[in-house]
N, C-alpha and C positions, 0 to 999 in steps of 0.2 A: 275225353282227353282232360287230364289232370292240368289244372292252371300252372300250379306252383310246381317245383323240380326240385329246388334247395340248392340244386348248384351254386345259383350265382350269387349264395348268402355270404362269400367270401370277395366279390368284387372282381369276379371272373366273371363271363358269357360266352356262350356258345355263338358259332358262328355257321352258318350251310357249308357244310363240308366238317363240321365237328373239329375245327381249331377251337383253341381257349384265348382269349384275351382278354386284356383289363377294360373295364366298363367307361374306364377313361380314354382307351384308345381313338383316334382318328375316325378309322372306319366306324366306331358305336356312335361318336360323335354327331357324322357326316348321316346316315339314317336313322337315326335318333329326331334328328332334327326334319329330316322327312316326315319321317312318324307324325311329327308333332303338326307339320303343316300340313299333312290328310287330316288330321281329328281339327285343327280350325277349319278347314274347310269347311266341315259340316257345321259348321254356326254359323256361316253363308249360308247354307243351301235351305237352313230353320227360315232364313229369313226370305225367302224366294219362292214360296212354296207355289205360285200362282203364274212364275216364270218356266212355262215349261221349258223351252230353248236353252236359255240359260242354265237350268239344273241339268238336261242332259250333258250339255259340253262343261259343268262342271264334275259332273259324277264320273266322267270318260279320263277326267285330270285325275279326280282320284284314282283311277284305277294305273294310270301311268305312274302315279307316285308309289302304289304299291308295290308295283312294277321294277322300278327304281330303288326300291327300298332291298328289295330283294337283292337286287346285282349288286348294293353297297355292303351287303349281310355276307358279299360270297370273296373270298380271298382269289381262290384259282377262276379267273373269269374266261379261259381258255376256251370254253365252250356256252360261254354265254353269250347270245345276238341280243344287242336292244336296241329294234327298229323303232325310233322314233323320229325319224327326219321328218314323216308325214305329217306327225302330230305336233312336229313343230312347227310346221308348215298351216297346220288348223288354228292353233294357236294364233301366227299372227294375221290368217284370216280374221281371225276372231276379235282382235284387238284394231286391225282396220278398219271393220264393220261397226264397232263402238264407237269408232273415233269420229267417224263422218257423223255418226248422230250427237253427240255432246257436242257443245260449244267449244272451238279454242282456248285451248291454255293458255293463259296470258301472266299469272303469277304464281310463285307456290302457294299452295295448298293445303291446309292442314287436317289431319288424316280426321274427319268426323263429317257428322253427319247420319243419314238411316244405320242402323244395324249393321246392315247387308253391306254397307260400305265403309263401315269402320273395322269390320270386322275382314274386309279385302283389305285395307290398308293392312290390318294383323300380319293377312295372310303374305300379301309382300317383303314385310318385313321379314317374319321366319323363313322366307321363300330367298331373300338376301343373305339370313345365317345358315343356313344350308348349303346356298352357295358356296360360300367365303370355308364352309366346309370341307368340303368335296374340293375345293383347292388347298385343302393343308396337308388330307388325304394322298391328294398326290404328289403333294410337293414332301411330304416323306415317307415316300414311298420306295421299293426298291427299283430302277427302272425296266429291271426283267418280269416286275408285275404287271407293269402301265397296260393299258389297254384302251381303246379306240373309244369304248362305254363311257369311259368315264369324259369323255370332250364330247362327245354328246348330251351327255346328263348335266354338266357344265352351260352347254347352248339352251337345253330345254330349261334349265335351273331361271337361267337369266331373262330368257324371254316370258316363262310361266311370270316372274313378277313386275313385269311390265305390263303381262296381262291383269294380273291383282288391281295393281294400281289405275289401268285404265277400267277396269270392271266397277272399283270406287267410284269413280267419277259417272260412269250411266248409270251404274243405281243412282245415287242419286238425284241425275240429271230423269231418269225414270220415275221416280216417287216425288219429282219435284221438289227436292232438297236442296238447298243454296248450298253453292260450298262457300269454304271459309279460308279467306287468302290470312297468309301469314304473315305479313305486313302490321306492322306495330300499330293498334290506335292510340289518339292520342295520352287518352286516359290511361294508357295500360302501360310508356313507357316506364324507365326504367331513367332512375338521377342517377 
């Protein structure tokens, strides 16, 4: 399979189902930005490599993102199912089971710390602009498009970076890394 196409050297892309749209559209936008939080993922997963548990239930996200990325790539989603109520369901298994083992939150937090947890906080962040994607997608959208997928993909968008963010916090609370409240020292205010 030949990488390059030449198509899209005019600011057009192809879509599944072979519409043409500009690279600036919604939808390129809205999986675009998927994309981009499957490929951070994996600068978590460099950093984990000893956590089997964890790299499973993160490799199973990737594969829902790619998943996801797909049904954002396709215009006519008529005959598209994307069962993920489960996996949203695993999901805040997964983020309940982190929670009872970290300590209480008690202030913000500033995104640092291991690798493995700077690079979740990444991944919530992108996992936030994908969101806030996927809602401009449909919010200009035609409503004889709309589809059920997409408030799905919506619920999983929001809860996946809840999970990021608490995944942050057991690595490090794992690796024994102090977090870092975001509270002003004194040193460091601000005249």
């Amino acid at each position: 399979m030949q990488i390059y196409t030449k198509k899209g050297d005019t600011g057009m892309t192809g879509l599944i189902g072979n519409q043409r749209v500009s690279k600036n559209h919604d939808r390129i936008n809205a999986y675009g930005t998927v994309d981009e939080l499957n490929a951070i993922i994996s600068a978590i997963l460099l950093h984990l490599s000893n956590e089997t548990q964890l790299t499973h239930d993160i490799q199973f996200i990737q594969i829902d993102l790619f998943d996801i990325g797909a049904c954002l790539a396709t215009m006519d989603q008529r005959n598209i199912s994307l069962p993920l109520d489960q996996r949203i369901a695993d999901i805040e298994a997964a983020i309940d089971q982190m929670t009872q083992t970290i300590p209480p939150l008690k202030a913000f937090i500033l995104p640092s710390g291991h690798a493995g947890a700077v690079y979740s906080h990444i991944a919530r962040t992108v996992c936030r602009r994908a969101e806030r994607q996927v809602v401009a997608l449909i919010d200009n959208m035609e409503p004889s498009c709309q589809s059920d997928n997409y408030d799905v993909i919506l619920m999983y968008l929001n809860r996946l970076s809840d999970y990021f963010f608490t995944l942050a916090r057991y690595i490090n609370y794992r690796f024994k890394v102090p977090e870092q409240f975001a509270g002003r020292a004194e040193s460091n205010e601000c005249n």
